[in-house]
C-alpha positions as CSV (number, residue, x, y, z in Angstrom):
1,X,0.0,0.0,0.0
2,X,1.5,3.6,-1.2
3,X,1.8,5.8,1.9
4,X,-0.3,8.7,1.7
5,X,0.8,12.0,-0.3
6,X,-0.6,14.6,1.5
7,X,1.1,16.4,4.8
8,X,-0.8,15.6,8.3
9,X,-1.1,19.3,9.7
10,X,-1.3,18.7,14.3
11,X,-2.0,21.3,16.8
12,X,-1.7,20.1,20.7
13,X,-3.9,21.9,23.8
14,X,-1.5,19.6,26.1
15,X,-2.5,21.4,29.8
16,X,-5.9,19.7,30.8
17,X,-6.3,20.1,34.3
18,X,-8.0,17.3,36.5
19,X,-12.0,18.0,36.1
20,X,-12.1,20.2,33.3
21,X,-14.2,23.1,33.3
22,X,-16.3,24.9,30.9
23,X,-14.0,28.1,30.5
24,X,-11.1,25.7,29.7
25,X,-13.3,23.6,26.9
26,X,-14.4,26.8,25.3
27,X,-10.8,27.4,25.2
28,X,-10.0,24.0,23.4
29,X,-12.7,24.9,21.0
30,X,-11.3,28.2,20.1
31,X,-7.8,26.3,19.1
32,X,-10.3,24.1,17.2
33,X,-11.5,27.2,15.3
34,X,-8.5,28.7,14.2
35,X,-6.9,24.9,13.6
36,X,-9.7,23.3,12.0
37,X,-9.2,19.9,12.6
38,X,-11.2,17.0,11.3
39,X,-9.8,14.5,13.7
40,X,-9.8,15.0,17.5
41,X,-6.9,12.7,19.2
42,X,-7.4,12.9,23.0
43,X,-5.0,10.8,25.1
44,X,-5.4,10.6,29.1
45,X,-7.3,10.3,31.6
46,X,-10.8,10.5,32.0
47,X,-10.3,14.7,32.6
48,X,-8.6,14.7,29.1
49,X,-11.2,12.5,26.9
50,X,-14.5,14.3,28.8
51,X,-12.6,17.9,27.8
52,X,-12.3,16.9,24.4
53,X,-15.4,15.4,24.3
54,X,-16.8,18.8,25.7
55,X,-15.1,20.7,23.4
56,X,-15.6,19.0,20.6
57,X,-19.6,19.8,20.8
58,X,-19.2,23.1,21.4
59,X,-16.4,23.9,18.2
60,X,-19.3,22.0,16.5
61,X,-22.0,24.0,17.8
62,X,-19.8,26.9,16.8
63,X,-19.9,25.8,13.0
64,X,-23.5,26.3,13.1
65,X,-23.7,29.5,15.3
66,X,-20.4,31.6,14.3
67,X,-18.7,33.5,16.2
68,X,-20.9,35.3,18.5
69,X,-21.5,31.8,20.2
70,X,-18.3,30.7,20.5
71,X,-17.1,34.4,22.0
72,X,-19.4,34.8,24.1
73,X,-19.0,32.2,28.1
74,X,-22.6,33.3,28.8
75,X,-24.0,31.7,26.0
76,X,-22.0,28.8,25.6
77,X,-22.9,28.3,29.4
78,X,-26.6,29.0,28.7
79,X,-26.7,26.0,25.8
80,X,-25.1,23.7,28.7
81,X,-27.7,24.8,31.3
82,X,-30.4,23.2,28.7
83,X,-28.0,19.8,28.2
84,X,-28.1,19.3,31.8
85,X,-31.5,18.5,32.5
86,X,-32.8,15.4,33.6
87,X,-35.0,12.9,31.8
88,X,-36.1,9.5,32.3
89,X,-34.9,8.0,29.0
90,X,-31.5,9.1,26.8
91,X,-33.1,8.3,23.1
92,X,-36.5,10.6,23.9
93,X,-35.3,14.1,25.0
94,X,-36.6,17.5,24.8
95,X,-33.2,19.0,24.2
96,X,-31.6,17.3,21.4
97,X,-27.7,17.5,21.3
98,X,-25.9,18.7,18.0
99,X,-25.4,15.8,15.1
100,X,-22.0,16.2,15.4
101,X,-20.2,15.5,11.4
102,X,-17.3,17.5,11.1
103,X,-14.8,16.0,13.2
104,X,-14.0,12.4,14.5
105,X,-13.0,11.5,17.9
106,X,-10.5,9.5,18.7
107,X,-9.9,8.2,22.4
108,X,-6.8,6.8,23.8
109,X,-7.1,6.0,27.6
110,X,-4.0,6.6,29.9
111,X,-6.1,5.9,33.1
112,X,-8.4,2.5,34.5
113,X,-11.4,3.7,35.7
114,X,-13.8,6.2,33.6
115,X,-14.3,4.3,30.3
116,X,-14.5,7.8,28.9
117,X,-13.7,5.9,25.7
118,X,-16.6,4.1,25.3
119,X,-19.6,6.1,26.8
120,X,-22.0,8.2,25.7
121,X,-21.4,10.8,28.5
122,X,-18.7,13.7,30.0
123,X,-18.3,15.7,33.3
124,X,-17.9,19.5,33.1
125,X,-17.4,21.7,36.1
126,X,-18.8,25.5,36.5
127,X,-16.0,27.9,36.5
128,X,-17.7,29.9,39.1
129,X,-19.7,27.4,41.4
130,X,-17.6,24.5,41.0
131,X,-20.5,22.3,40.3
132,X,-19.8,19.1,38.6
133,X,-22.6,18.8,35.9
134,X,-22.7,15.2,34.2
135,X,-24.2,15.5,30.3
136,X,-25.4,12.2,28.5
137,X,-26.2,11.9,24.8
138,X,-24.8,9.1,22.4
139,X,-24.1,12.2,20.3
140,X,-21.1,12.2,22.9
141,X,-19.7,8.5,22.3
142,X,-16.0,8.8,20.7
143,X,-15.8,6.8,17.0
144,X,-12.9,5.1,17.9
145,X,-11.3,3.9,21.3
146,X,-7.6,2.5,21.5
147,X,-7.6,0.0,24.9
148,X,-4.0,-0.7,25.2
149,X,-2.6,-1.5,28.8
150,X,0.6,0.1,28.0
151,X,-0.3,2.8,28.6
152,X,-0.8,2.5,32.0
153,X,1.8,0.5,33.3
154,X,3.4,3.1,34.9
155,X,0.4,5.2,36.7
156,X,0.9,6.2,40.3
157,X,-0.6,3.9,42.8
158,X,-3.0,6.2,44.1
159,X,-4.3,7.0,40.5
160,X,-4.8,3.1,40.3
161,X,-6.4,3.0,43.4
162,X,-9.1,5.7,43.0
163,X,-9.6,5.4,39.1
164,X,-10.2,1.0,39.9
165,X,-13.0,1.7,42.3
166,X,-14.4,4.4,40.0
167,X,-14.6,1.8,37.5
168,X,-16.4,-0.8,40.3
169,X,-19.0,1.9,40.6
170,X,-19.3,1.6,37.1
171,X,-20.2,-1.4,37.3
172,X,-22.2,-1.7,40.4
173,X,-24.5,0.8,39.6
174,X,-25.1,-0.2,35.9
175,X,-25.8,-3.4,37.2
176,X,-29.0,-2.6,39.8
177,X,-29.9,0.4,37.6
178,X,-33.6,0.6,36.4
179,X,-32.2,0.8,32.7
180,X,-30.7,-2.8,33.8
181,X,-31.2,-5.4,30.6
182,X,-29.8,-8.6,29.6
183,X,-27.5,-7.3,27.7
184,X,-25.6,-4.8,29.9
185,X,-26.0,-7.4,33.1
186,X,-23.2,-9.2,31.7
187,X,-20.5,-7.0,31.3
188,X,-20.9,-5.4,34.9
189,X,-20.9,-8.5,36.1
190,X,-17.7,-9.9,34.0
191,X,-16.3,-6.0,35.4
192,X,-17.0,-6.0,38.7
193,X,-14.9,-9.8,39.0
194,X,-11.7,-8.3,37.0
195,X,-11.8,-5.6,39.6
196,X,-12.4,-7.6,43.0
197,X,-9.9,-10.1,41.6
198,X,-7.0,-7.7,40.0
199,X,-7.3,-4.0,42.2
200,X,-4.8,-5.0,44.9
201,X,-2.2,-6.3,42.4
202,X,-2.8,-3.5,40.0
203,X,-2.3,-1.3,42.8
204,X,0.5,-3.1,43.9
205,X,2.7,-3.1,40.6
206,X,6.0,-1.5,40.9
207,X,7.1,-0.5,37.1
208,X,10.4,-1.0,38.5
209,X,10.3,-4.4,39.5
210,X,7.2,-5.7,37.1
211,X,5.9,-9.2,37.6
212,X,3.9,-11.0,35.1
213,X,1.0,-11.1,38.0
214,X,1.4,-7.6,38.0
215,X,1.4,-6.8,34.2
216,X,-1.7,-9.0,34.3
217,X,-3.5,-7.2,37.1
218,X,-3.2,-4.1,35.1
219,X,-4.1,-5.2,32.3
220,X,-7.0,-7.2,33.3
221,X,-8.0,-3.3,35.4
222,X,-7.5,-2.0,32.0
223,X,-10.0,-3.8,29.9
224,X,-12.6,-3.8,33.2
225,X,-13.0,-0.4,33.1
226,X,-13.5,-0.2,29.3
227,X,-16.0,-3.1,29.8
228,X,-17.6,-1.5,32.6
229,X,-18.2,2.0,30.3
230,X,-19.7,-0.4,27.5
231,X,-21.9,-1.6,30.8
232,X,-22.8,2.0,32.0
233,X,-23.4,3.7,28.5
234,X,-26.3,1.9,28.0
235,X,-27.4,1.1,31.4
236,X,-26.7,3.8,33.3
237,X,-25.4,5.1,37.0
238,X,-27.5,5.9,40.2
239,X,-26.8,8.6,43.4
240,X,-23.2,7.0,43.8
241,X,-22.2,9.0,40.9
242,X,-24.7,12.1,42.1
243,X,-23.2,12.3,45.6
244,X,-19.8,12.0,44.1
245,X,-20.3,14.6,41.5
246,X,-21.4,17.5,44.1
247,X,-18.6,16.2,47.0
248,X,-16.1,16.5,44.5
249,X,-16.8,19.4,43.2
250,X,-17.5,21.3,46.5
251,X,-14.7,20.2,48.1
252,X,-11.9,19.1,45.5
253,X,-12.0,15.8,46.2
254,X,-10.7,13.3,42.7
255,X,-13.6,11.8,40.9
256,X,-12.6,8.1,41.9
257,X,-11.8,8.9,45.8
258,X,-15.4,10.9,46.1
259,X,-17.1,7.7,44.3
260,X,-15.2,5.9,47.2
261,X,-16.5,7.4,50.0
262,X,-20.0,7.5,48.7
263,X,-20.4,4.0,47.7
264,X,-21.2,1.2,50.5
265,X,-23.5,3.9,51.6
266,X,-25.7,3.8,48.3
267,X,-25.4,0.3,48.2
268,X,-26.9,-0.3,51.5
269,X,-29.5,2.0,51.1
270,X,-30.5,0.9,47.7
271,X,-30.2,-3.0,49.0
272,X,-33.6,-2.9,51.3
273,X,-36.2,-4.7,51.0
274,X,-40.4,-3.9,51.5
275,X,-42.3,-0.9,50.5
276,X,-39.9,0.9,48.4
277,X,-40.0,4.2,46.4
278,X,-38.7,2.5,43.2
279,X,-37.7,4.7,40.5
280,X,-40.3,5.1,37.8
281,X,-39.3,2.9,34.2
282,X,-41.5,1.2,31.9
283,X,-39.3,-2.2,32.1
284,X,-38.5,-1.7,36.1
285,X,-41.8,-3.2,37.5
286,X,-40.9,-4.3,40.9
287,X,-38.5,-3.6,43.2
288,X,-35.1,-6.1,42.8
289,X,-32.1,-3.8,44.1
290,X,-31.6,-6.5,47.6
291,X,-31.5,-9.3,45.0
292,X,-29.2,-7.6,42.3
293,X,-26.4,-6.7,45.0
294,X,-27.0,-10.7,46.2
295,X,-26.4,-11.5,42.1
296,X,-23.2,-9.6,42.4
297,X,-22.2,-11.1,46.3
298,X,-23.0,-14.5,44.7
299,X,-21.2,-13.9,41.3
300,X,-17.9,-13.4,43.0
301,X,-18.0,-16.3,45.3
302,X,-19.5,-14.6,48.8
303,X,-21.7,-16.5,51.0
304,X,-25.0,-15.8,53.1
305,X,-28.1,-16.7,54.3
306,X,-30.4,-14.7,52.8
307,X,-29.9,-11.2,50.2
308,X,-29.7,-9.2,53.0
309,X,-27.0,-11.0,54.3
310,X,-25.3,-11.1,51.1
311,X,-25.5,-7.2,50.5
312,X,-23.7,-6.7,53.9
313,X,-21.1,-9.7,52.8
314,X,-20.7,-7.6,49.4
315,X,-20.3,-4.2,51.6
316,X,-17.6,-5.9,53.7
317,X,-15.6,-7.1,50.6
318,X,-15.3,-4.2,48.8
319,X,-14.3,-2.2,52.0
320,X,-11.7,-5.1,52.3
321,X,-10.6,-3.7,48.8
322,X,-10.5,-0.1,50.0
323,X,-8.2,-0.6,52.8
324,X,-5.9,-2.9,50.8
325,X,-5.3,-0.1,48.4
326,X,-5.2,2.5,51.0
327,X,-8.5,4.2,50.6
328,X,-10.5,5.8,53.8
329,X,-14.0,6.1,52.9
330,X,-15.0,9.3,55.0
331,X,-15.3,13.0,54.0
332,X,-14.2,14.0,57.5
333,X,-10.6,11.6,56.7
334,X,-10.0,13.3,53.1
335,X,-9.9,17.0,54.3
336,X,-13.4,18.0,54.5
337,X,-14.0,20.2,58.3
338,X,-16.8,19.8,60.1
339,X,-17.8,23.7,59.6
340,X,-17.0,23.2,55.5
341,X,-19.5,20.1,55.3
342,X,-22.1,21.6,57.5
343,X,-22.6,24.9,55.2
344,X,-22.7,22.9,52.1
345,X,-24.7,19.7,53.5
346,X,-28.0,20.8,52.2
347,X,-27.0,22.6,48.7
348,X,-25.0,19.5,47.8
349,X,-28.3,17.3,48.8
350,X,-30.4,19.5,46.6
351,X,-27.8,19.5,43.5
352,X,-27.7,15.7,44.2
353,X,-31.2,15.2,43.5
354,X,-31.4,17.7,40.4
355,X,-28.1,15.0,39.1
356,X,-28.8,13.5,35.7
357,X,-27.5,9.9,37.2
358,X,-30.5,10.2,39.5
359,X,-33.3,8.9,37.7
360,X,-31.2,5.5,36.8
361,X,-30.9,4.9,40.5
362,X,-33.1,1.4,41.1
363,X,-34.2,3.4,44.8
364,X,-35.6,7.1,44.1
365,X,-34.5,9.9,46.5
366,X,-36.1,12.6,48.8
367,X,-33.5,15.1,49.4
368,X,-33.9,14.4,52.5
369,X,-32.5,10.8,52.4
370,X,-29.4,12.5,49.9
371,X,-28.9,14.7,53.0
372,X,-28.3,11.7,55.5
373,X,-26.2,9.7,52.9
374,X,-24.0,12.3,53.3
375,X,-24.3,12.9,56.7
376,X,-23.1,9.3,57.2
377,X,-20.1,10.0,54.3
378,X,-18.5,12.4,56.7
């Protein structure tokens, strides 16, 4: 095959900084502008593919609007208000996101935990309030993603750490979330063992002295996350990710350590049994969260009496996991004061209900409940 003719024209943005916000996309998009590329390359973590998915949209948005849109934070924001709102289901919106033609994405993960790579959905964070505002359209999902464990070999233990139980969120909550199917059941499932059975050893890996357990831990981390994003972008998340989006956020906590702290609470609230407010979904007709954590408990060999039992049993294994890669699942433990927590407790309760992962969650909310879930994260 002749090599091609024609010269390949680049232009790098190379300083994304961990959760991206909007200011900094709209900057990405006016490189984009006066680059115009046809081909978006982003390679890195899950801050780097969200910000090039963000900004992406809006150079394409820009194509259609000129100038004046692009120029101009307030209306950029103002179209990003309107992609933020809730709805029950992804393919039957009121707002529409932008058929985006013009350029490709390509996604090269350097990170095991977002699957970025392979979902329809990125975080941006307001400049000003430091909300983290999820956005989900399939409008969003890269053409092409690169899994390649190489490229992570080398990532500093307590990235590995957070980023592996971001990805066992991933999974988790795709797993008991209303959007739940047959087909999506299996990949969380198939993720969720990878990360039980691999996180310590991924974590453990010294570059320096690799093993071939090692290499296989991270690798085995590496495709789990991209499975579990293949799980989540068509299933969904719940109020893990919605407490973790506002904790983070308010307090500048990384994405993966927030989801930590956030997530044996959600599980045992979601794993009760009885009278129920169940989140409303044509195909969700009764109530299974209890059994679906006893699934997963039973899935990676745990044993009990009963579901309940089983949901405790899977509670107690994955805060085995947290400890053996030096996680501490409290606010209170990762910086957060008492007097800092206590002036944001009931904003962040409210922002958590207003999340789009909310409506997925198998258990539906009152603010009130969001309130004591956090109350018992500090």
């Amino acid at each position: 095959m002749a090599l091609r003719d024609e010269k390949v024209a680049t232009s790098i943005y190379g300083t994304i900084k961990p959760d991206p916000t909007l200011g900094q996309t709209i900057e990405i998009a006016k490189q984009m502008r006066d680059f115009k590329p046809d081909t978006v390359i982003a390679i890195g973590g899950g801050s780097a593919i969200d910000a090039s998915k963000i900004a992406r949209l809006i150079y394409e948005v820009y194509l259609d609007r000129g100038d004046e849109f692009l120029d101009s934070y307030d209306a950029v924001s103002e179209f990003f208000l309107e992609l933020q709102q809730k709805f029950i289901d992804i393919r039957k919106r009121i707002v529409k996101f932008k058929h985006q033609t013009t350029t490709r994405l390509f996604c090269i993960p350097t990170t095991s935990g977002t699957g970025a790579e392979v979902t329809p959905f990125a975080v941006i964070t307001d400049d000003y309030t430091h909300v983290k505002y999820p956005l989900a359209d399939y409008e969003l999902v890269p053409q092409v993603a690169i899994v390649d464990p190489e490229f992570v070999m080398t990532v500093p233990k307590r990235t590995a750490a957070w980023s592996g139980l971001d990805a066992l969120s991933h999974a988790l909550e795709s797993y008991v979330s209303v959007m739940a199917s047959d087909f999506t059941r299996p990949w969380s499932l198939e993720a969720i063992k990878l990360i039980i059975e691999n996180l310590e050893d991924a974590y453990n890996y010294d570059p320096k002295n690799p093993t071939l357990r090692g290499e296989k831990a991270k690798e085995n981390m590496h495709y789990a996350a991209a499975i579990a994003g293949m799980a989540f972008g068509n299933a969904f998340l719940g109020i893990n990710h919605s407490l973790a989006h506002k904790t983070g956020g308010e307090f500048g906590l990384p994405h993966g350590l927030a989801i930590s702290i956030a997530m044996q609470h959600v599980i045992r609230y979601n794993g009760v049994s009885g009278n129920v407010k169940r989140s409303v979904y044509p195909r969700y007709e009764e109530y299974r969260a209890q059994k679906d954590y006893a699934d997963i408990a039973r899935y990676i060999g745990l044993k009990g009496k009963d579901d309940a039992e089983l949901v405790e049993a899977l509670c107690d294994r994955i805060d085995k996991l947290m400890h053996a890669v030096d996680v501490e699942p409290k606010l209170s433990a990762n910086g957060v004061t008492k007097e800092a927590f206590d002036a944001a407790v009931d904003r962040l309760a409210s922002l958590a209900y207003d999340d789009q992962c909310t409506p997925a969650n198998p258990r539906q909310p009152y603010i009130s409940e969001l309130k004591q879930l956090l109350i018992d994260m500090f």
